[in-house]
DRENTISE-271561 format. One record per residue (C-alpha): residue in one letter; residue number from 1; x negated, y negated, z negated; chain. Coordinates in nm, 4 decimals. Layout:
residues N
   rest    nr         xx         yy         zz   kette
      a   NUM          X          Y          Z       A
...
END
This chain:
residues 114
   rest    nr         xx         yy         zz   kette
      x     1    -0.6663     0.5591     0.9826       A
      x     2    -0.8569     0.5361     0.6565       A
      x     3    -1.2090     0.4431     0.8657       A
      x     4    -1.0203     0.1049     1.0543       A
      x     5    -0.8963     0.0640     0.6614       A
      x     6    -1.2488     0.0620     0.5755       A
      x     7    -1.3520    -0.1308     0.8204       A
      x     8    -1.0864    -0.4097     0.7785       A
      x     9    -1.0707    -0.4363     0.4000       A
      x    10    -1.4396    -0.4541     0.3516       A
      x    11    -1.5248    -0.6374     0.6864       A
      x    12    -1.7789    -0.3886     0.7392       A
      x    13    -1.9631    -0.3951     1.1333       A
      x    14    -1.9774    -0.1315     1.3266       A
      x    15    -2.3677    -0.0451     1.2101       A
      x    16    -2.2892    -0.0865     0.8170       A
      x    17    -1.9810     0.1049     0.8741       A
      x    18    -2.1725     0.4178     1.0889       A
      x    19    -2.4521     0.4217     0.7898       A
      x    20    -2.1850     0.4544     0.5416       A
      x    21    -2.0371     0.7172     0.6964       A
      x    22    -2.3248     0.9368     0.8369       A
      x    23    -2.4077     0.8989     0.4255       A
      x    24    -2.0884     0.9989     0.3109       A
      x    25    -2.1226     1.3314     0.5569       A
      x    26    -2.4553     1.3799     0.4032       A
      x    27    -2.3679     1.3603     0.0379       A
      x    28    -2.0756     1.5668     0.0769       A
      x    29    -2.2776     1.8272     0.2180       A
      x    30    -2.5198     1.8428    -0.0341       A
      x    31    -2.3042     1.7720    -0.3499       A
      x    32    -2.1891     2.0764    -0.5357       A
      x    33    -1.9048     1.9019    -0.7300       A
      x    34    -1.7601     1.6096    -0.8795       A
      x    35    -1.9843     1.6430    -1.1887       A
      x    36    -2.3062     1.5876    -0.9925       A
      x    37    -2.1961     1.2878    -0.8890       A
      x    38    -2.0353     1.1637    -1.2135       A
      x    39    -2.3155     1.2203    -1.4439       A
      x    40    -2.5449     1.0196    -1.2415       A
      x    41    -2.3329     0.7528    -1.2431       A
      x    42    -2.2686     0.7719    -1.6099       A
      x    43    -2.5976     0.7597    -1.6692       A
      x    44    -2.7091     0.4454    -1.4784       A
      x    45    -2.4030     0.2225    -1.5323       A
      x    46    -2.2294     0.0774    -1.8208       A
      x    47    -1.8424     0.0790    -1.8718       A
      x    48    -1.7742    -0.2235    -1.7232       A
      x    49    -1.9524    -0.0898    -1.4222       A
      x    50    -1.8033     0.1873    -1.3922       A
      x    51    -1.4102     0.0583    -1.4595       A
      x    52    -1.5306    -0.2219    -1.1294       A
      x    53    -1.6128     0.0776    -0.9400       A
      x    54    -1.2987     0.2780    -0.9968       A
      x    55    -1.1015    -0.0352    -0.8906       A
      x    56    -1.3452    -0.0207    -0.5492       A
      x    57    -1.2216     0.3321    -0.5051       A
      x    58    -0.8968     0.2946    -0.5257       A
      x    59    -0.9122    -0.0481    -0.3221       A
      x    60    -1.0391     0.2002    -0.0373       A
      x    61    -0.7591     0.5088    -0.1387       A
      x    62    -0.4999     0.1936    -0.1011       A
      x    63    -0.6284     0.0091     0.2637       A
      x    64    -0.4370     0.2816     0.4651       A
      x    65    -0.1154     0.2077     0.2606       A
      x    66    -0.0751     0.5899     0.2132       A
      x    67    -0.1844     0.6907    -0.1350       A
      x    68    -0.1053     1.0646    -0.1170       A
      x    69    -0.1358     1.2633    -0.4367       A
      x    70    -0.4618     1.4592    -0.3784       A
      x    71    -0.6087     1.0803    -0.3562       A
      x    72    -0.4029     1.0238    -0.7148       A
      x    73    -0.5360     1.3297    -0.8321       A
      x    74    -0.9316     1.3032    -0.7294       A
      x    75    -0.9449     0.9389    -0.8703       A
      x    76    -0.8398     1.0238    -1.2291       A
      x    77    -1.0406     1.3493    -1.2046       A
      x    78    -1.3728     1.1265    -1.1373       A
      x    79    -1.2531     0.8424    -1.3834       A
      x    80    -1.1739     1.1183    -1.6631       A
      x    81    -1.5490     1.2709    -1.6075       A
      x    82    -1.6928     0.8808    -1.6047       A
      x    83    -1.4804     0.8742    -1.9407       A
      x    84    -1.2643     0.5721    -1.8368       A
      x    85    -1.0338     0.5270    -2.0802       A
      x    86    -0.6270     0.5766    -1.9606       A
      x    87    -0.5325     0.1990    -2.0111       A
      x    88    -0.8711     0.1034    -1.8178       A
      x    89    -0.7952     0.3449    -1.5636       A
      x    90    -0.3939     0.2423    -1.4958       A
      x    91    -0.5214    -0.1353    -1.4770       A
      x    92    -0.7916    -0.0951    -1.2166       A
      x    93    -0.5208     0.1019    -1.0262       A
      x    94    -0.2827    -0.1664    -1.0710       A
      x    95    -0.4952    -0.4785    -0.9802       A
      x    96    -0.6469    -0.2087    -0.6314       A
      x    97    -0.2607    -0.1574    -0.6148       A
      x    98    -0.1745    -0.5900    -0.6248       A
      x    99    -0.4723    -0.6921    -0.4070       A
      x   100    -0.3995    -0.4282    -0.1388       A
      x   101    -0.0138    -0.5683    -0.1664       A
      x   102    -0.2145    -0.9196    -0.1225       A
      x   103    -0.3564    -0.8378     0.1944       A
      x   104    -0.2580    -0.9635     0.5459       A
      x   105     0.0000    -0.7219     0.6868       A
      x   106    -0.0306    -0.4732     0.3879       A
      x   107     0.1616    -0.1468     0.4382       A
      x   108     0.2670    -0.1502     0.0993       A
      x   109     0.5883    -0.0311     0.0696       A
      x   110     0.4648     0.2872     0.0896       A
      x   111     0.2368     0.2697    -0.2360       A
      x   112     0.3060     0.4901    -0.4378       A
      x   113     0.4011     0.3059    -0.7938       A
      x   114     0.1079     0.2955    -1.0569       A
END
């Protein structure tokens, strides 16, 4: 599932992995919406920043080998309120897309294409 993903991809132990969920759960319980989130981040980080983060996110949406379309969907939601530009956007996807290919025993024949 997507927590062994997690886990595997970013060689995470069992403590660091437990602290970032048990934050996940709490930020999702407190967040309203996707703005909240996004205008805090566009406010502390620069482009460049924020482009190496949406190629994080979509490293993670890619480590189960199972990118579904509500992932698709949520990641250029958030990268259209960072104000990622489209040709920024399809590259991070496609280098998250080519590393996760890169990977030991990579599922990814079932990637959906970018």
């Amino acid at each position: 599932g997507g927590v062994a993903a997690l886990r595997e991809r970013f060689e995470l132990d069992d403590t660091a992995l437990a602290r970032l969920m048990d934050e996940a759960a709490r930020t999702s319980r407190e967040a309203t919406d996707y703005f909240e989130f996004t205008s805090r981040i566009n406010e502390s980080l620069d482009m460049d920043q924020k482009v190496r983060m949406i190629e994080h996110m979509w490293q993670v949406a890619f480590a189960d080998g199972d990118l579904d379309a509500i992932e698709n969907h949520t990641m250029w939601k958030i990268s259209d309120l960072l104000y990622i530009p489209h040709g920024a956007y399809v590259n991070a996807k496609i280098r998250a897309r080519d590393a996760a290919q890169r990977q030991p025993g990579a599922p990814g024949s079932r990637l959906i294409s970018a």
